[in-house]
N, C-alpha and C positions, 0 to 999 in steps of 0.2 A: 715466486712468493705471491698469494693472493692481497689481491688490495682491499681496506676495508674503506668504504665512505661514512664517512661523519653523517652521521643526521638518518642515517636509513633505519628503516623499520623493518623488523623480521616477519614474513610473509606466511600463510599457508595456503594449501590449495585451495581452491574457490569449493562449495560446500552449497545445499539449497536448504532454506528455511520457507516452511510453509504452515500458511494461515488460512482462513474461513469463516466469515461473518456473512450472519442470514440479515439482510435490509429487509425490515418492515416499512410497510405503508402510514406513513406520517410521524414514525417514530425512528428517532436514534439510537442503532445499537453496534455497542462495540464489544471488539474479544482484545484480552491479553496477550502477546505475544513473550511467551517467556524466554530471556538469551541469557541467564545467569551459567550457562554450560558455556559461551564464548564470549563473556562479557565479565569481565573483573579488573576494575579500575585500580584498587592495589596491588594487583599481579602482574601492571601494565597492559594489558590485553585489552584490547577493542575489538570492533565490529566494520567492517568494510562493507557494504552493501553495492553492487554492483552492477543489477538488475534487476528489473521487477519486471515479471509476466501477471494477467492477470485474467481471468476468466468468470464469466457472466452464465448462471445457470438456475436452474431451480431447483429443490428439493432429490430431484432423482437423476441428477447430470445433464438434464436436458438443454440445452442452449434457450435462451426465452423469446417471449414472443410478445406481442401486443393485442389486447383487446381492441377491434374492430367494429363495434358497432357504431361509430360517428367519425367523423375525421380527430384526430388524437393523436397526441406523443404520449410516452412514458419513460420516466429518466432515472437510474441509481448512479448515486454519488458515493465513495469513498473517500477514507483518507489515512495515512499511516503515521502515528504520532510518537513521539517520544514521551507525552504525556497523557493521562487520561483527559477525555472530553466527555463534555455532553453534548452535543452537536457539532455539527460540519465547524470548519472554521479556513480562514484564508490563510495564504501562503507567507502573507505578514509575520504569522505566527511563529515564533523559532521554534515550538517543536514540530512541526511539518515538516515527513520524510518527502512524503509523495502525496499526489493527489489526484482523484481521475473521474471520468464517469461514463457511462454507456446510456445514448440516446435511439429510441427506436421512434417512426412513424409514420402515421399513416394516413394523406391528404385524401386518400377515397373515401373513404369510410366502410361503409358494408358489400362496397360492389368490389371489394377485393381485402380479401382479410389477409392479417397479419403485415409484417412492416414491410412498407416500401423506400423506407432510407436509413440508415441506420451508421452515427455515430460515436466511434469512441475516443477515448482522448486521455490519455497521461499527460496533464496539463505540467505536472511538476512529477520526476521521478530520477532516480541517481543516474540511470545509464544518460541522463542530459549536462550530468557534471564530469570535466575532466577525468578524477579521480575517482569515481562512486560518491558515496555517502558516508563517513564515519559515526560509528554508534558508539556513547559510552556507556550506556544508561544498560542497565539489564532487563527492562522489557521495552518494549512497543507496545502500543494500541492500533488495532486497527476497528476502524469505524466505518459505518456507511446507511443509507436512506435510499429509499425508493419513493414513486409516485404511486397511484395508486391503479393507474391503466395496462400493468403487468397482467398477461394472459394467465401465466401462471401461479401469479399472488408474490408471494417474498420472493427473493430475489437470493440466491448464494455468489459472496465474491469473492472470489477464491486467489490468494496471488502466492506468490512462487519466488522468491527472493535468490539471488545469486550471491552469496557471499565470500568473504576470507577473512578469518585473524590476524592483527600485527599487535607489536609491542610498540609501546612508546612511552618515552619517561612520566614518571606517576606524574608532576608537575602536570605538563599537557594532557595526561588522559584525565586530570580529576577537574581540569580548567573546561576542556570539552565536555562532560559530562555534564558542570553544572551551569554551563551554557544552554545543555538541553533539558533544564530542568525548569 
């Protein structure tokens, strides 16, 4: 006879949700992420996020680069919100999923173009929590900023979410939800 555990959540297979927001130069912009297809707090049903990949491009998939005519860095910022923003915001914040950013630069200047160190960083991101990340809210925001020494001008950041659905008593999913609200 199978045994049932008290307390457990009904699982699905892990599933990708993906996003794309163009950073402009001096300006914050963000996109929608709609989960109203895996995300219904009366139905019980959440959101497990589990991973995030994310990727740094321009306009036509190209990986980016740095403007080299002086010594210079240039930096985009992201961040994945449970609520809308109007700018970056720190991880104080409860609706902060994740948050991350891509540094490129270049201490030569013109006698060797393009970056010569280049980091990235998921400062805050679910695959750093035991369990993922639980969503109840049915969208995200993802947001993000650039500098202005991108060879290529805006910047695409493009991430890649790992998820799963579970159930959990409406109590707890409407208590988490307005946690993230």
């Amino acid at each position: 006879m199978p045994r049932t555990r008290t307390g457990s959540m009904a699982k699905s297979d892990s599933f990708f949700v993906r996003s794309q927001v163009t950073a402009t130069s001096g300006a914050f912009t963000e996109t929608e992420i709609d989960l109203g297809a895996f995300v219904d707090v009366q139905d019980k049903t959440i959101l497990r996020v589990h991973n995030i990949a994310v990727q740094y491009t321009d306009s036509t998939g190209i990986i980016v680069d740095i403007t080299a005519s002086t010594a210079t860095n240039a930096a985009v910022r992201w961040q994945l919100n449970t609520q809308s923003q109007t700018a970056l915001v720190t991880a104080d914040d409860r609706s902060v999923v994740s948050t991350g950013s891509f540094v490129l630069y270049n201490n030569n200047s013109a006698t060797q173009n393009g970056a010569n160190a280049i980091n990235e960083t998921l400062d805050m991101s679910p695959q750093d929590w035991t369990g993922g990340y639980l969503i109840a809210v049915e969208s995200l925001f993802l947001g993000g900023e650039r500098d202005a020494n991108f060879a290529s001008g805006d910047v695409d950041v493009t991430i890649v979410m790992e998820c799963s659905t579970e159930t959990m008593g409406v109590n707890q999913a409407m208590a988490l939800a307005m946690s993230q609200q």
